[in-house]
C-alpha positions in Angstrom: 218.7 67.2 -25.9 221.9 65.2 -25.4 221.7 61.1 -25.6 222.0 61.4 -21.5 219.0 64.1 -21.2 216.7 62.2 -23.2 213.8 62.0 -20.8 210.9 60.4 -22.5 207.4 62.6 -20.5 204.0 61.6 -22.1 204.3 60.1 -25.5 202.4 57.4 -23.5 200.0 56.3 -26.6 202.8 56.2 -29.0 205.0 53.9 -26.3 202.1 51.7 -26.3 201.7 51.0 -29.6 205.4 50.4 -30.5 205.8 48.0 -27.5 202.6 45.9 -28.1 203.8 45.4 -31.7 207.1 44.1 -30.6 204.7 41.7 -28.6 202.3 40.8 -31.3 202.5 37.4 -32.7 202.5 38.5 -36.0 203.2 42.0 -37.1 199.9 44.1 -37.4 201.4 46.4 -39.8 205.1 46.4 -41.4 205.5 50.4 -41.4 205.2 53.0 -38.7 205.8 57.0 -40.0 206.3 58.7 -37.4 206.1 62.7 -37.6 205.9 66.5 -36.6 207.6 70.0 -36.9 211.3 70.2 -35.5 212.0 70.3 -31.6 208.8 68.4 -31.2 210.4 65.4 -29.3 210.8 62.8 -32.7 214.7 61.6 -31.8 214.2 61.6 -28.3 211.0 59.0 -28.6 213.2 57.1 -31.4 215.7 56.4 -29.0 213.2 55.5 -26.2 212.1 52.5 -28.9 215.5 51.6 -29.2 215.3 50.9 -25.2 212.4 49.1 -25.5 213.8 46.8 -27.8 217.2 46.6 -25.9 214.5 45.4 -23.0 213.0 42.8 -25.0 216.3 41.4 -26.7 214.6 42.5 -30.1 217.3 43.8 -32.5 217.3 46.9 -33.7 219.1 49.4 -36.2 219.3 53.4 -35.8 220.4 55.3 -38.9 220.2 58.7 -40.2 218.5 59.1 -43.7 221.6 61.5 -44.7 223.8 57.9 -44.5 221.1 56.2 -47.3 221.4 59.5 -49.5 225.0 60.2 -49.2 226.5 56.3 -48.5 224.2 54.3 -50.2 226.5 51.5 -49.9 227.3 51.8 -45.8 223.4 52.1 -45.7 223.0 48.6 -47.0 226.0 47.4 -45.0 224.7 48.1 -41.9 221.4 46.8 -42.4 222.8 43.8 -43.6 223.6 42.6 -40.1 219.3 42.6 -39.1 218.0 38.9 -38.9 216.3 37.8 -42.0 214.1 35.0 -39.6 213.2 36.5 -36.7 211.8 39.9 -35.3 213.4 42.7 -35.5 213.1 46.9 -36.1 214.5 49.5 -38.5 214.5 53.1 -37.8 215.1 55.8 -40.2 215.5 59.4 -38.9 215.2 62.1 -40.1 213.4 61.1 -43.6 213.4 64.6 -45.1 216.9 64.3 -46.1 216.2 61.8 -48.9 216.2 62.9 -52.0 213.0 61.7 -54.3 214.8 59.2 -56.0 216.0 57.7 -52.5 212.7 57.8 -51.1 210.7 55.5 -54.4 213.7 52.9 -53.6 212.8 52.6 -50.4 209.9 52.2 -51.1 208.9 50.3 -54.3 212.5 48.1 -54.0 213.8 48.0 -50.7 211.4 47.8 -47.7 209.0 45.3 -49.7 212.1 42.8 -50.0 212.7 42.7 -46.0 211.4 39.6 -44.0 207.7 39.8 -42.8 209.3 39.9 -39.2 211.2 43.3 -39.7 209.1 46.8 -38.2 210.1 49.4 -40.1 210.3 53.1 -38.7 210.5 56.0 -40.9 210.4 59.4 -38.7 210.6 62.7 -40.6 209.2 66.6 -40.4 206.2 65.9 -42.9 203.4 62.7 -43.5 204.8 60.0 -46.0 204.2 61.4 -49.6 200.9 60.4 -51.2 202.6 57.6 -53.4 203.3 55.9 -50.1 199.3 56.6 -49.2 197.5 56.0 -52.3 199.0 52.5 -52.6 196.7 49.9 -52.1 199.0 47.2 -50.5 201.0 49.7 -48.4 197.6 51.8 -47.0 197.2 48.5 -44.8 200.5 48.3 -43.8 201.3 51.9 -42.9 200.4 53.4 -39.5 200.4 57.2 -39.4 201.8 58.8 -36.3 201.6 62.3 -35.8 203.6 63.8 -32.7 202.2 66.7 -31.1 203.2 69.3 -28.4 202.9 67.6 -25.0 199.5 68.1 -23.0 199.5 70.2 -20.0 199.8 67.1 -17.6 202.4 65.9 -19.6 204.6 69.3 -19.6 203.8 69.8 -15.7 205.7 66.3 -15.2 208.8 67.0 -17.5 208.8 70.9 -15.9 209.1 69.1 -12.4 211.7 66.6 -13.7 213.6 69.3 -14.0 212.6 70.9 -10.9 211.0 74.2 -12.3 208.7 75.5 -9.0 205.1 74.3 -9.3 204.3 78.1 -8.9 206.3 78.8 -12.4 204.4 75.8 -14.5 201.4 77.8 -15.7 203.4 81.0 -17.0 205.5 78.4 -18.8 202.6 76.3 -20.0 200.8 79.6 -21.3 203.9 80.6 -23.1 205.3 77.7 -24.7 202.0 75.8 -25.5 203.6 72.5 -24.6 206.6 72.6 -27.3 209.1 70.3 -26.2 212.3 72.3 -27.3 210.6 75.4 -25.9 210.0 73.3 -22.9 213.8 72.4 -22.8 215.0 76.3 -23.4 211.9 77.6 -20.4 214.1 75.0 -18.0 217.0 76.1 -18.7 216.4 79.7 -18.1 214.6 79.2 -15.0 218.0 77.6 -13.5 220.2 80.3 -15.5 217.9 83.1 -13.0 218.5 80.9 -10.2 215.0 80.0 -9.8 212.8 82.5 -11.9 211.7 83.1 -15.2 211.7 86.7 -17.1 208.5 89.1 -16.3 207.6 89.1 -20.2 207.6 84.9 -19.0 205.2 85.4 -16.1 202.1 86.9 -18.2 202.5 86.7 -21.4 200.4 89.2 -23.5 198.6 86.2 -25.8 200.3 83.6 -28.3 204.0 85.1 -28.8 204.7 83.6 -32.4 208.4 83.7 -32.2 208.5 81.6 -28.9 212.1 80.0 -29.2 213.6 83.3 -30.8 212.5 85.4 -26.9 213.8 82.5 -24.8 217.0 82.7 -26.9 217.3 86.4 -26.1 216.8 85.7 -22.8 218.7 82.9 -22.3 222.0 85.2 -24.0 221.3 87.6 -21.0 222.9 89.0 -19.0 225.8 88.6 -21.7 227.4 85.3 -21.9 231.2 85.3 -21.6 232.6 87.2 -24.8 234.2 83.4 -26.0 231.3 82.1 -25.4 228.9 84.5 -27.6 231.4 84.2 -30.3 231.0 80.9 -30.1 227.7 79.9 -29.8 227.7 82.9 -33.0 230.1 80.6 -35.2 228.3 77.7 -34.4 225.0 79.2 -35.8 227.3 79.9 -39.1 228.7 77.0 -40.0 226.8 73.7 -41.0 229.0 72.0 -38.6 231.4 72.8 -36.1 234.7 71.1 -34.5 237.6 72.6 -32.6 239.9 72.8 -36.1 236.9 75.3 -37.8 236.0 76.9 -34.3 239.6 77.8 -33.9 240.2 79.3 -37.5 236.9 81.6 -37.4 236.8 83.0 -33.7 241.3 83.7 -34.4 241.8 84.5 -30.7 244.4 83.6 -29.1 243.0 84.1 -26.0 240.0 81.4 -26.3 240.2 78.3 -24.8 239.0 76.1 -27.8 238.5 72.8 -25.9 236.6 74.1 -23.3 234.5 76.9 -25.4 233.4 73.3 -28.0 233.1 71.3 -24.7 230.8 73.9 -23.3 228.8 74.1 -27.0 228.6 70.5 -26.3 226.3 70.8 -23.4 223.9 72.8 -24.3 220.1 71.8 -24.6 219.8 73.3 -27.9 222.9 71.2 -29.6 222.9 68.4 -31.3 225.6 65.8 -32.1 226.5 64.9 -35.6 229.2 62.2 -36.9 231.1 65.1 -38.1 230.8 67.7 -35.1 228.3 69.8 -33.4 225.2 71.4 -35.0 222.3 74.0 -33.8 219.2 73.1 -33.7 217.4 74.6 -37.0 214.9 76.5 -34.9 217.9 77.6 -32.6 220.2 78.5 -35.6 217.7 80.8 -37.9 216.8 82.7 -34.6 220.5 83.4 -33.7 221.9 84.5 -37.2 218.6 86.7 -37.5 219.7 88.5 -34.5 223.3 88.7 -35.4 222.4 89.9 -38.9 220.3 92.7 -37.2 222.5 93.1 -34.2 225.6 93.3 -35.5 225.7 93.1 -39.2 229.6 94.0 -39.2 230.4 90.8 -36.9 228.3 88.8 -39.2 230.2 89.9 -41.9 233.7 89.2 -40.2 233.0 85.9 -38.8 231.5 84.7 -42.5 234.5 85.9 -44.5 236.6 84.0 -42.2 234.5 81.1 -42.8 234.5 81.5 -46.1 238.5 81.7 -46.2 238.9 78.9 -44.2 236.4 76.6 -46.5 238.0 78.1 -49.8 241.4 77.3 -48.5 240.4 73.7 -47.4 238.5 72.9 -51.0 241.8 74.0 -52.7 243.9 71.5 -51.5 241.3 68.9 -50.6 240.9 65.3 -52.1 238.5 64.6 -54.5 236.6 62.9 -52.0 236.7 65.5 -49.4 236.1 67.9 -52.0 231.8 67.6 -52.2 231.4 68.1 -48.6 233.6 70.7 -48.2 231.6 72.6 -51.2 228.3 71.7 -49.2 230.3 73.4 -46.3 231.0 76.8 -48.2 227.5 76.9 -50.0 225.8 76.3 -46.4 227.6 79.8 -45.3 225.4 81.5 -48.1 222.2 80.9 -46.2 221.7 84.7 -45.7 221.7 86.0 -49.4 217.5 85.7 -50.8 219.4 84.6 -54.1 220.6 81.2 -52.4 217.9 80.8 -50.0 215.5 80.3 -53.0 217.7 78.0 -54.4 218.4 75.5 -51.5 215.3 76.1 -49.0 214.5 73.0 -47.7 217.1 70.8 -49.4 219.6 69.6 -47.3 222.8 69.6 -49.2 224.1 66.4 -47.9 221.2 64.9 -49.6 222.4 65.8 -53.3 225.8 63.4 -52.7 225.6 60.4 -54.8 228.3 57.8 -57.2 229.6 59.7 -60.0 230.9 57.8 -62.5 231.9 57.9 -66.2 230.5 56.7 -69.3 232.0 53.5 -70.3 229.9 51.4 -72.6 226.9 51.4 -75.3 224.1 50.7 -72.8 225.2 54.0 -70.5 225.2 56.1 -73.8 221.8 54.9 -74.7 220.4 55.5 -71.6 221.7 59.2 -71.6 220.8 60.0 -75.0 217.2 59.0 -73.7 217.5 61.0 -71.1 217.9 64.3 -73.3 215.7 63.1 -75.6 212.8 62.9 -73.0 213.7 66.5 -71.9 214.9 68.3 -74.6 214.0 66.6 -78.1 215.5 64.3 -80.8 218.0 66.6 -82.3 219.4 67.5 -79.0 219.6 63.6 -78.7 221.4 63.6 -81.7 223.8 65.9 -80.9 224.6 64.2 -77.3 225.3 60.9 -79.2 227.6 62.9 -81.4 229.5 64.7 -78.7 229.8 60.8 -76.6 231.1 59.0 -79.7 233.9 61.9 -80.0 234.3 62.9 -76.0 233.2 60.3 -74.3 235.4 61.5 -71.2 233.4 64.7 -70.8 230.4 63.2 -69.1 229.6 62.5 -65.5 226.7 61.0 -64.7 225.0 61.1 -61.5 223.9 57.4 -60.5 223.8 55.1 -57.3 224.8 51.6 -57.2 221.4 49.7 -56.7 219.7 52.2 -59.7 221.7 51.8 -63.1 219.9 54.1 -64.8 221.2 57.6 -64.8 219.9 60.4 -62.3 221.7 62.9 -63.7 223.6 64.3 -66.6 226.6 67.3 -66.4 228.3 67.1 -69.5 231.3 69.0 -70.6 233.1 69.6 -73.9 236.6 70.6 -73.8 236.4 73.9 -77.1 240.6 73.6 -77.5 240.4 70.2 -78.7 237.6 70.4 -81.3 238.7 70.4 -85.0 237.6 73.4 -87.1 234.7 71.0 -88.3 233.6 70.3 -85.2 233.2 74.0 -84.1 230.5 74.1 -86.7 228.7 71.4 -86.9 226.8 72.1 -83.4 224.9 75.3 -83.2 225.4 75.7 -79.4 229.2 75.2 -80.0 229.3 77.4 -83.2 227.7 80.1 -81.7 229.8 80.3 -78.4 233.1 79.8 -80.1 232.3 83.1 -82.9 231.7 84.5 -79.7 235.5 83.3 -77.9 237.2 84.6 -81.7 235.9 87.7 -82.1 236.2 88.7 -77.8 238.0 86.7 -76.0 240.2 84.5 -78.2 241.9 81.6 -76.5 246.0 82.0 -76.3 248.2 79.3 -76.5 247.7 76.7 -73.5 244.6 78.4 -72.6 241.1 75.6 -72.0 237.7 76.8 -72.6 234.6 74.5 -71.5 231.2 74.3 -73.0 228.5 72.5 -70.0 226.3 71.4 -73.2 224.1 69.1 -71.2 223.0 69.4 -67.5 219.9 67.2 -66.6 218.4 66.0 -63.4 215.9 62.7 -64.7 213.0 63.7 -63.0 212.8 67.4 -63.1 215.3 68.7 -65.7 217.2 71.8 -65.0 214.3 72.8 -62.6 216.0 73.3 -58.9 216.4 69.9 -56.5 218.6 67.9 -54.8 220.5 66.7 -57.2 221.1 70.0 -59.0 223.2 71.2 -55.6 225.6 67.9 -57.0 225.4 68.8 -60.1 226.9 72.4 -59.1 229.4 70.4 -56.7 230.8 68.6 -60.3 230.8 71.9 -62.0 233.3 73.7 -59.2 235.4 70.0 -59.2 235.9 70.6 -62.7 237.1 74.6 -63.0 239.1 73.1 -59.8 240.8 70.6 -62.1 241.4 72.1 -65.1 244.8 73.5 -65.7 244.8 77.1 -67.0 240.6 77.3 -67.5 240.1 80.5 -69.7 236.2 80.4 -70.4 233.6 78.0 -69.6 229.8 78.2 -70.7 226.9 77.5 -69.4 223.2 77.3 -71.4 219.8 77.4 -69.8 216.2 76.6 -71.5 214.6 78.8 -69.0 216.4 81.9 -68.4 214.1 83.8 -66.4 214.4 81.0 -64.2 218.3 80.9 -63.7 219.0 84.2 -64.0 218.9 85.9 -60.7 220.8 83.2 -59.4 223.5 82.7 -62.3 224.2 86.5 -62.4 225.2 85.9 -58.3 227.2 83.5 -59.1 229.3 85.9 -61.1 228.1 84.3 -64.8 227.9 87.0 -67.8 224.8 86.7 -69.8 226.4 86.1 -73.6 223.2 86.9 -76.4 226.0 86.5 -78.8 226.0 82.7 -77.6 222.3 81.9 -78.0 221.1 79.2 -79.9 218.3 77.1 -81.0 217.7 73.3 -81.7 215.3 71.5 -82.4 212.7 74.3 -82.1 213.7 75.2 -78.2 215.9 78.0 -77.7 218.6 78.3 -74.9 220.1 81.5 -73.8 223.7 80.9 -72.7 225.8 82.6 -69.8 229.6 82.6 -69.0 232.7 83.1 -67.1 236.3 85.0 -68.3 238.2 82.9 -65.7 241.5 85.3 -67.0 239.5 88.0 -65.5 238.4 86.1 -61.9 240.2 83.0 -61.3 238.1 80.1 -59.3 239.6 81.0 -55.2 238.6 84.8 -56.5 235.2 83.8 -57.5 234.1 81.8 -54.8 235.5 84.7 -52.8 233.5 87.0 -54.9 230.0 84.9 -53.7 230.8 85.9 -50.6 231.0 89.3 -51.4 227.6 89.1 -53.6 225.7 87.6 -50.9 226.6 91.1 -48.4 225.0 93.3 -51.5 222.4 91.0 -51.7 221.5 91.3 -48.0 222.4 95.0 -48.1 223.8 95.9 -44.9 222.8 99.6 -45.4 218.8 98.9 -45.3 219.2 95.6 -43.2 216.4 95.4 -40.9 216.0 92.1 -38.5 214.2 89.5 -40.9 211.2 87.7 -39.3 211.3 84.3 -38.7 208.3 81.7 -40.3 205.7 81.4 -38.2 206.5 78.8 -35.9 203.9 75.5 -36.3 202.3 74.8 -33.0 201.2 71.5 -32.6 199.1 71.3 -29.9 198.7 68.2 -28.2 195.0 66.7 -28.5 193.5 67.8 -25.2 194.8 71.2 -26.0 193.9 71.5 -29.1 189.9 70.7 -28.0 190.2 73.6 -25.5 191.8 75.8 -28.1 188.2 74.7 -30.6 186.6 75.5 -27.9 188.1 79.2 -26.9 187.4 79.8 -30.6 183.9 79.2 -30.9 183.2 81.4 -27.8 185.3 83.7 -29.9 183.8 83.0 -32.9 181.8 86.9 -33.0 185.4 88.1 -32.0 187.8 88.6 -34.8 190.5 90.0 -33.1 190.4 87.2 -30.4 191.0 84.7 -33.1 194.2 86.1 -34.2 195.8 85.2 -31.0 194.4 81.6 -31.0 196.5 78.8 -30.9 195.1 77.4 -33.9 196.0 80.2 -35.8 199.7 79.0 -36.0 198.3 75.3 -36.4 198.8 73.1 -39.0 195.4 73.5 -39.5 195.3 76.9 -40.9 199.1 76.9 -42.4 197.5 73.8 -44.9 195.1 77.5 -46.3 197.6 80.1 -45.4 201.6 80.6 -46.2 203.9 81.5 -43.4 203.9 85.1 -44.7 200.0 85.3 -44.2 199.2 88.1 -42.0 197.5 87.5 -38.1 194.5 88.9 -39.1 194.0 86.2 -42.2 195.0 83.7 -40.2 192.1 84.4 -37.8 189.8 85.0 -41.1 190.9 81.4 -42.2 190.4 80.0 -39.0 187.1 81.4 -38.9 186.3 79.8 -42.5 187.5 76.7 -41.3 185.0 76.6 -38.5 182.4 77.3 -40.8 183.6 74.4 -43.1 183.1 72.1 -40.1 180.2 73.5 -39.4 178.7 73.2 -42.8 179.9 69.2 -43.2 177.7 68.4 -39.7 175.0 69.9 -40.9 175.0 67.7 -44.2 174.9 64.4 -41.9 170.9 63.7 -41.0 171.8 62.2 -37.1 174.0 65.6 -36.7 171.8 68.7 -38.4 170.3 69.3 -35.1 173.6 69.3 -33.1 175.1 72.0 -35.7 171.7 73.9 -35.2 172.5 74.2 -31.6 175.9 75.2 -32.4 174.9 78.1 -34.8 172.7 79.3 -31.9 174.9 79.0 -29.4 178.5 80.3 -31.1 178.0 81.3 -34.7 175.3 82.8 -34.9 173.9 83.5 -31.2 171.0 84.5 -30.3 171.4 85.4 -26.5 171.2 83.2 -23.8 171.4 79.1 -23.9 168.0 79.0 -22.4 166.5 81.5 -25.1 168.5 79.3 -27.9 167.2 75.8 -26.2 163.6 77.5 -26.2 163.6 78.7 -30.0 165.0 75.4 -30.8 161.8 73.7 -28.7 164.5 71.8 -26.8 164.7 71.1 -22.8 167.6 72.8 -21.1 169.4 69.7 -20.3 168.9 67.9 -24.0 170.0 71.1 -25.6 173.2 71.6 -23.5 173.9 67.4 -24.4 173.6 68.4 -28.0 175.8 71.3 -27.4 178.7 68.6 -26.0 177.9 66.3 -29.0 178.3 69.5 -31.1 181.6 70.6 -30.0 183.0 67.3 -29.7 181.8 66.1 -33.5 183.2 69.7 -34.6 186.4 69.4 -33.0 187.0 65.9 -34.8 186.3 67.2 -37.8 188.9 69.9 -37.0 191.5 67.6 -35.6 191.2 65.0 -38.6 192.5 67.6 -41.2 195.0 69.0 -38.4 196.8 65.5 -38.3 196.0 64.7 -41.7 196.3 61.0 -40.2 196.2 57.8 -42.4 196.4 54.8 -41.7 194.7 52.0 -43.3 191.4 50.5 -41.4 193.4 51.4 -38.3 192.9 55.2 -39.5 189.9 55.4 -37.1 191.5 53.7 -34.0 194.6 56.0 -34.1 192.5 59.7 -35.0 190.6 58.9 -31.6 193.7 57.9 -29.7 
C-alpha cells in the first residue's frame, strides 16, 4: 500500500509493546525482530512506529537493508545523525537483503557499540538466524515478533474502512484467511465491480492455495485498457520500472507514458523504490506465470526488448552504473530453471560491495590465506607467484569497516606471459597448449585466464557475493580491448555446469589440470566467435530454450504461507481434531499451508502429505502431553474424544470414570494445552525470559 494508504487495523499487541518501550525508563530489551511472509503488513506497521515516535518527539531512522549491503558508507552516514545520549530508534527493513557477511557486522560489531538508549528494529521475511539466538548476552536482549494474518475482527474493521458491504465480509474472510495484501487486492475488486465480488469469491470451494494469483485474474477482468496490460506486464519484467525503461519496452507511440507510470503508481499492489516502481513479489511471480502461459510470444517480445534496452545501456554505461545495470539484465532471466537455481532468494542488490585492488604486503597475505584455506598450499603458492608478477589482475571484494577480503576474482592477462611463465603453472600450461594448437592468439589479440575466484565463506559454492563476482567478470570482457579467449576453472564441475554451459562457456578437457592433489575442470569462451553484446544477447536466447515455449505449460506458484492470526489459528486446531478421522478434510485445512507443516514439508509437497504431516504433527502434540504427569489425563480425553473416538462424549466421559461436566473441562484444558504446543513451533518465537509473555500474547 502507498505511504498515504497505510492504515494500521489490529496489530494492537505489537503497537503496545513498541509504544510502552519508548515509555520505559530504561530500555527492557535493546532489539526488536520483527517478522512474517511478504504482504503480511511488516512496512505498513514500521511506518506506524515511525508515527509513534514522531508523537513522542523520540528520533528515529528508516532505512532499507539494500542501502547497508550496497552503500555501506551512506548506511553509516545516515545513522550517524541518531543521538548518542538520549533515546532514540533504528529500523531496518527488509533484513533478507543482507548478505551473511553484512548481517555478523551488525551484529557482533555494530549494534553492540550503539548507546544503551538506542531501540533497534530489524524487520525481515524469516526469524533472526540462530547465531543471533544462541547467544547468551543477546537472547535477553532480543524480542521475537512474529506477524500474522489479521484476526477476523481485525479484517472486518479494515474491510469496512474501505467500505466493503458488511454482507460481503464473510465470503472475503473465508477466502483470504485474513492476508493483508489479499485483504488489499479483495477491496479493490469489490469497488472495480462496483460493489460485488466474483461468484468463485462468494463461496469458495475450501482453502484456494493460489489466493493472490485468482484475485489477480480477477482484478485484470474485464480487460484493462490495452496500455494498461502492457504495462502492468513490463512492470512484472523488469526489476524496476521508470518512464525512460517503460517507454523503450512497450515502443508505442500511441501510449501515454506519464499517465500509464502515474496510473502503475496507484495501484495497491506497487510499491515505491528510490529508483522507480516495483511489483509486489507475490504480485509479480503470479503475473509473469500467466503471461508465460498466456501469451508465451508477448513474453518473449517484451523480454528481448528489455534485454536490448539493458545490453545497450551496460555498453556505454560508467563503471559505476555498470553493476546495477548488470543486476538489471540478470533480473530479466528469472524465467530460465538454469538461473532461478542460481539466484532464488538472493537479491542481487545485495552482492554490491567496494572493489578494490591489491596494493600492499598485508592485502597479498591475506589473499594468499584465503586460497590456502580453500584450495591448499600449492595453490597458495601459485597465487603468491601470479601477485608478485600481476599484481594488477586481482579484484578483491571487501567493504570499508571489514579489511579482510570477502572475495577473490583474479585474472591473468596469457599475452603478456613470457614463454617461462606459460609453463611454470599447470593451470596456465595446460590452457595455453590448448590456445596453440586450436585457437592461436593473432597479433593484438588478449586472452584471460580467471585462475582464482573465491567467496571467504563458502568458496565457489553459489551466494551473494558470487552474483558480484559475475558482475566483475562481464566489467572485465567489457573492458578489454580485442578479448580473444578467456577461461574459466571450477573444482566442482557437476556443480557449475548446467549453469556455465547457459552462459555460453565450452567445456575444454584439453585444459584440465591438477594441483595440489584437487583437480579442476576448466571451461571457456572464443570471444572471435561471439563477441560480449552477442553473448549477453545469446542468454537471452538460452533462457527461451530453456523454458521451451513448445511444451510450456503454466508453472505453479509455491504454496503460498498462511499465517493465520492466533484466534484463527485455535479454530483452525480445532476444525482439525474434529477432522482428525478425516484425511481428506485435512488437506483443505488452513494449517496445511502453515508454517507449521512447511517447517516438515517443501513447497512442492503434495495436499495429501501435507494433511498426512499435519496429522503427524497432531500426534506429536499429542504424544508430548501425555509425557507431562498434571496433563496424561487431559490427552486421554483428547484421544477419546478426536484421535481415537469411541462414540459419544458421554460414553468417552463414562469409560474414562469421569462426570460429564469434569470431562468436558479436561476436554477445554486439552485443546487449549494442544494448541499451544502447536502454536509455539508455528511462531517458532524467542525471546529471552520474555519468551513466555510474548507466545501467550
Amino acid at each position: 500500500m502507498k505511504p498515504s494508504q497505510r492504515l494500521v487495523i489490529g496489530r494492537q499487541r505489537e503497537l503496545a509493546l513498541f509504544c510502552d518501550t519508548l515509555k520505559a525508563p530504561q530500555l527492557p530489551f535493546s532489539l526488536l525482530n520483527l517478522h512474517g511472509p511478504g504482504g503480511i503488513g511488516k512496512t505498513t506497521l514500521l511506518h506506524a512506529f515511525l508515527q509513534e515516535c514522531e508523537k513522542a518527539e523520540i528520533p528515529c531512522l528508516l532505512l532499507n537493508a539494500r542501502l547497508l549491503d550496497s552503500q555501506p558508507t551512506a548506511f553509516l552516514t545516515a545513522t550517524q545523525a541518531l543521538p548518542t545520549d538520549s533515546r532514540c530508534v533504528l529500523i531496518i527493513d527488509t533484513l533478507e537483503a543482507l548478505s551473511p557477511e553484512r548481517e555478523t557486522w551488525l551484529r557482533d560489531s555494530y549494534i553492540p557499540q550503539l548507546s544503551q538508549e538506542t531501540l533497534v528494529v530489524l524487520s525481515g521475511r524469516l526469524p533472526l538466524a540462530t547465531a543471533w539466538r544462541h547467544d547468551l548476552d543477546w537472547n535477553t536482549r532480543l524480542i521475537s515478533l512474529p506477524l500474522r494474518n489479521l484476526s477476523a475482527e481485525d479484517a472486518r474493521a479494515y474491510l469496512a474502512h474501505r467500505d466493503v458491504a458488511p454482507s460481503w465480509h464473510s465470503s472475503a474472510l473465508a477466502f483470504t484467511h485474513g492476508h493483508p495484501l489479499a485483504l488489499v487486492l479483495t477491496a479493490d475488486l469489490y469497488h472495480q465491480r462496483t460493489g460485488a465480488l466474483p461468484l468463485e469469491l462468494q463461496h469458495p470451494p475450501g482453502l484456494s492455495p493460489s489466493i493472490v494469483q485468482v484475485l489477480l485474474e480477477n482484478l485484470l477482468q474485464p480487460e484493462p485498457e490495452p496500455h494498461a496490460r502492457a504495462a502492468l506486464e513490463a512492470c512484472a519484467l523488469l526489476r524496476v520500472t521508470n518512464e525512460v525503461n517503460l517507454a523503450h519496452i512497450l515502443q508505442d507511440k500511441t501510449a501515454d507514458i506519464p499517465k500509464l507510470f502515474a496510473w502503475l503508481r496507484s495501484l495497491s499492489y506497487i510499491e515505491l523504490e528510490p529508483r522507480g516502481l516495483a511489483l509486489h513479489e507475490i504480485v509479480r511471480e503470479c503475473l509473469l506465470a500467466d503471461l508465460r502461459w498466456r501469451n508465451p510470444e508477448r513474453y518473449e517480445t517484451l523480454g528481448g526488448r528489455a534485454r536490448a534496452y539493458y545490453i545497450e545501456r551496460i555498453w556505454h554505461a560508467t563503471d559505476e552504473e555498470q553493476p546495477s545495470l548488470l543486476l538489471d539484465y540478470i533480473f530479466l532471466s528469472h524465467g530460465s530453471q538454469v538461473v532461478r537455481a542460481i539466484f532464488e532468494n538472493h537479491d542481487p542488490q545485495r552482492a554490491i560491495a567496494q572493489v578494490t585492488t591489491v596494493g600492499d604486503v598485508q592485502g597479498q597475505s591475506a589473499l594468499v590465506a584465503l586460497v590456502q584455506k580453500h584450495e591448499g598450499d600449492e595453490s597458495a603458492s601459485w597465487l603468491r607467484y601470479w601477485l608478485e608478477a600481476f599484481p594488477q589482475g586481482a579484484r578483491i571484494l571487501r567493504t570499508p569497516e571489514q579489511p579482510e577480503p570477502l572475495g577473490l576474482l583474479y585474472g591473468i592477462p596469457l599475452e603478456q606471459l613470457s614463454a617461462t611463465q606459460r609453463r611454470q603453472d599447470p593451470a596456465i600450461a595446460a590452457a595455453w597448449q590448448y590456445l596453440e594448437a586450436t585457437a592461436p592468439l593473432q597479433r593484438g589479440e588478449c586472452a584471460t585466464y580467471f585462475r582464482f575466484w573465491i567467496v571467504h565463506d563458502s568458496y565457489q559454492n553459489i551466494s551473494p557475493l558470487q552474483l558480484l563476482l559475475f558482475v566483475q567478470k562481464v566489467q572485465l570482457y567489457r573492458a578489454t580491448p580485442r578479448l580473444a579467449f578467456s577461461f574459466f576453472p571450477v573444482a566442482d564441475p557437476g556443480m557449475w555446469g548446467g549453469a556455465l554451459s547457459y552462459a555460453g562457456l565450452k567445456r575444454i578437457e584439453e585444459a584440465d589440470f591438477t594441483v595440489g592433489g584437487r583437480s579442476y575442470a576448466v571451461f571457456g569462451h572464443d570471444w572471435r566467435l561471439v563477441s560480449p553484446t552477442r553473448w549477453l544477447t545469446r542468454l537471452a536466447e538460452s533462457e527461451q530454450q530453456l523454458i521451451g515455449n513448445s511444451t510450456l505449460q503454466r508453472r505453479d506458484l509455491p504454496t503460498p504461507l498462511i499465517a493465520l492470526s492466533e484466534e484463527d489459528f485455535r479454530t483452525a486446531v480445532h476444525q482439525a481434531l474434529r477432522a482428525f478421522t478425516r484425511p481428506e478434510a485435512l488437506v483443505s485445512n488452513p494449517l496445511a499451508f502453515s508454517r507449521l507443516v512447511r517447517n516438515r514439508a517443501p513447497q512442492s509437497t503434495s495436499p495429501q502429505e501435507r494433511g498426512r504431516v499435519l496429522k503427524a504433527l497432531i500426534e506429536e502434540a499429542y504424544e508430548a502431553l501425555q509425557t507431562v504427569p498434571r496433563q496424561s489425563q487431559l490427552a486421554q480425553v483428547l484421544l477419546q474424544t478426536y484421535l481415537q473416538p469411541t462414540g459419544s462424549q458421554e460414553k468417552a466421559a463414562e469409560e474414562l470414570g469421569l462426570p460429564s461436566s469434569t470431562f468436558r473441562r479436561y476436554l477445554r484444558s486439552g485443546v487449549e494445552e494442544l494448541t499451544r504446543i502447536l502454536w509455539r513451533e508455528e511462531t517458532g518465537v524467542f525471546s529471552g525470559k520474555n519468551e513466555q509473555e510474548m507466545s501467550n500474547g
